[in-house]
Each structure stands twice: as structure tokens, then as C-alpha cells.
N, C-alpha and C positions, 0 to 999 in steps of 0.2 A: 759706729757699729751698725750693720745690718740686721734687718727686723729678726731674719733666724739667727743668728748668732745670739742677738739680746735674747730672743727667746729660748737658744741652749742655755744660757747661763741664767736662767731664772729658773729654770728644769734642774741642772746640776745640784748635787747635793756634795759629794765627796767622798762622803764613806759611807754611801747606800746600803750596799751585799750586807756589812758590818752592822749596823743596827739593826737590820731587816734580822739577820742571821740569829744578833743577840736578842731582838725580841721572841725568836719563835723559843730560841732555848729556855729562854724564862717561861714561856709558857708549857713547856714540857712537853714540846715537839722534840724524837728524834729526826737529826738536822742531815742522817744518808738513809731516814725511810719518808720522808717529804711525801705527801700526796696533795693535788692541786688545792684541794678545797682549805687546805690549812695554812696557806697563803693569803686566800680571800680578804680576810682583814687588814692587807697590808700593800696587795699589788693592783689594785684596781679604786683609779684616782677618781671618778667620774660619780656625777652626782648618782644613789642607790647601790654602788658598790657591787660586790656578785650578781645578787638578786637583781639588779637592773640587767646587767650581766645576760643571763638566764632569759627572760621576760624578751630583752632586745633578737636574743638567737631564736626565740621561738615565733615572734614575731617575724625575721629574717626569710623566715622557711629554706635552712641552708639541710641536705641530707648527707649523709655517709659516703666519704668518699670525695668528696667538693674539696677542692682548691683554693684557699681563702687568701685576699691578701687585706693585711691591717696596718689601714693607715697611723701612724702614729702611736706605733704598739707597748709604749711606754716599756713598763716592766713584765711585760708578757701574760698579763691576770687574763684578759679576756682570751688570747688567744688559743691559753693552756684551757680555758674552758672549752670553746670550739672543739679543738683535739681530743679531749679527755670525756667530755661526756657527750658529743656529739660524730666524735670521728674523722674528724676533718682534716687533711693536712694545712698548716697555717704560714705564711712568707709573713715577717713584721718589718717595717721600717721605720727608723723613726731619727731624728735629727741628733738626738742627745748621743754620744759614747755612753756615759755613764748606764745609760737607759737598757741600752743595746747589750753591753757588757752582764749588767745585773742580770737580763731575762733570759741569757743564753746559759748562767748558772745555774739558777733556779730550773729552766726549761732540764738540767741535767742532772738536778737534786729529786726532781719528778719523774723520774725518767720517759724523758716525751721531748727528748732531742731527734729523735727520729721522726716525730711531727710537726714541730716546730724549731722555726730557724729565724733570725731578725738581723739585720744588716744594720748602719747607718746610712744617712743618705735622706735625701730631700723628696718628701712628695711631687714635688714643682719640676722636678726632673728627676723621672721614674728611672731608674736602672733595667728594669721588668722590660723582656720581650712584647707583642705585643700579643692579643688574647691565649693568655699564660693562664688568666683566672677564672675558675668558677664564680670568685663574688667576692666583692668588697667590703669593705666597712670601716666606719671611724668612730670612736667615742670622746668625745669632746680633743675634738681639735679644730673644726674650722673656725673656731673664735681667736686660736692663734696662728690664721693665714690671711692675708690683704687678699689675694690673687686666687681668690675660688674658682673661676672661670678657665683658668689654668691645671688647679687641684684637680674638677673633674673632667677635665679635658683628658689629662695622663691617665685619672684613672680609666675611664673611658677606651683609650685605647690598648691598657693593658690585660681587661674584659673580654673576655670571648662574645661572640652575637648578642647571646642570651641571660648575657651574668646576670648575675645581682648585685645592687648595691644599697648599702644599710648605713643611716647614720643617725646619729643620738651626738647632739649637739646643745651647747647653751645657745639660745636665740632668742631678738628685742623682741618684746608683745608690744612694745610702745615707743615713743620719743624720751628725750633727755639724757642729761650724761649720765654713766655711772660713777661711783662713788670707788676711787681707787685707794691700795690696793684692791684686784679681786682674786679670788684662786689660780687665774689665770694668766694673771698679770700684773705688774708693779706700776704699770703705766699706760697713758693710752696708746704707745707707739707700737706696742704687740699686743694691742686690744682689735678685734675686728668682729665685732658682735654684728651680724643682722637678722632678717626677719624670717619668718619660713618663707614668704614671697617669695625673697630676693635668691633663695636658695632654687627654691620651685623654679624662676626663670634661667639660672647658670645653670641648672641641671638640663631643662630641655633643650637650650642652647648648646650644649655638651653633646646631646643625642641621646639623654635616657626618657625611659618614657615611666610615667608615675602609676 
């Protein structure tokens, strides 16, 4: 099995929409007046959840109107934030069906399918024209890519001159193994944890500038 594949099928759940669905009803969301924020608790996987969320976009300096593409857009939490309180129109990709399927519901229970859209399909070989986007971003995914030098090469091309790119990542402060399972992974074979270094050099060799 290849690293993405192992790492769809550690992503897969099965009956995702279904729980996610029945947990909002228990909490006594109606499930056709959906707004993004009551999602929060349940579509955004990455360590601080919304509030990281939030913090990272402001950080970003992305404004109204911007062309975002999101790497690895899981269930679409961040990107319906972008759209929703930032304005943004949002392109998601991400390797999973299940992922992809879930966030194009949800994107239509909040009605913000007209802002956002998510494909499947591989960062590693972008489908995206080339400078398509105002500005990038990932939230914890390069810890399950070998080939970052690739990751930001596509992205890179897919950037207009001047884009942006934003990413919030797990990354090593030190030596030694980790201690598997991690959130990320069941094993080391779709572990690829490194440093901010390592990231700092594949980025300016990519041709972004810091």
C-alpha cells in the first residue's frame, strides 16, 4: 500500500455526515438552519480547533475577496471559516472521498456552497491551473507528506506572483522517535514530522520568500 492510500484509510471513518449529523441534533442544532460556527466543535481536527482557526487567519493577513486554496481541507471547518467571516472564496483538496463528500454537505447545510468547493485529489499533483490563487494554506498536513519539496513546489506554482502562503503544522523541536500511535498516524510509514528548518529550506527552494 502507498503512503497516501495508508494515509486515506487512517482518515476514513464510514459514517462520518451520520455521527457528525446525530451529534449536532442532540445538541439541539436545527440540522437545515446550520451556521458555520456550530460546526466548530466537530469539523476542525488540528491542534486549538476554531480559535486556532481564527488566530491563524488573522495572522495570514488574507482580505475580502481573495482566492484561497486549502491544502488538505479535511471536513471543510477552516475553510467555511475563511468564506464566512472573512469573505473569501475557498478551492479545498484533500485525498480522502469520505472528507471531500462530508464538507461539500455541510458547505450546503450552511449555505456557503457558493463559496466554497473541495475536490479530491493529491496535493503532490495539483489539478489547479497555474497562478489561480490568491493564497494558500495547510493546517496540520505536512506531517502526513514524505515529498514537501514537491507539496510546495505545486503549491507555488499554483500562486499567483504575489500569493500567500500559511501553514500551521505539527513540527520536531528535537531528536528521537515518537511514541506511536499519534493523531496522525498509526505508524511511522505516514509519519513525516520535521523541523521548522527543514520546512524554512524546501520553502525557499520552492521560491517563497519568508
Amino acid at each position: 500500500m502507498g503512503t497516501e492510500q495508508a494515509g486515506t484509510q487512517h482518515y476514513t471513518h464510514g459514517s462520518l455526515e451520520r455521527v457528525i449529523l446525530d451529534a449536532l441534533r442532540a445538541a439541539g442544532k436545527d440540522l437545515d438552519r446550520l451556521e458555520p460556527h456550530d460546526l466548530a466543535p466537530v469539523d476542525e481536527f488540528h491542534i486549538g480547533g476554531r480559535q486556532a482557526t481564527v488566530d491563524f487567519a488573522g495572522e495570514l493577513g488574507v482580505i475580502r475577496g481573495m482566492h484561497l486554496l486549502d491544502i488538505g481541507s479535511g471536513l471543510g471547518g477552516a475553510s467555511r471559516h475563511f468564506a464566512h467571516a472573512l469573505g473569501c472564496r475557498v478551492t479545498g483538496i484533500d485525498l480522502t472521498e469520505e472528507y471531500v463528500r462530508v464538507a461539500l454537505a455541510l458547505a450546503a447545510r450552511t449555505r456557503l456552497e457558493g463559496q466554497v468547493s473541495y475536490q479530491q485529489g493529491s496535493a503532490l499533483a495539483s489539478p489547479f491551473p497555474a497562478d489561480a490563487f490568491d493564497g494558500a494554506y495547510m493546517l496540520h498536513v505536512g506531517m502526513n507528506i514524505a515529498d514537501k519539496a514537491a507539496l510546495f513546489s505545486q503549491v507555488r506554482r499554483a500562486l499567483k506572483p504575489k500569493g500567500l502562503f500559511g501553514i500551521y503544522d505539527v513540527m520536531r523541536e528535537g531528536d528521537g522517535p515518537l511514541a506511536y500511535p499519534v493523531p496522525w498516524a498509526a505508524s511511522p510509514e505516514t509519519s513525516f514530522v520535521e523541523s521548522l528548518a527543514s520546512y524554512a529550506r524546501q520553502l525557499a527552494a520552492a521560491g517563497f520568500e519568508g
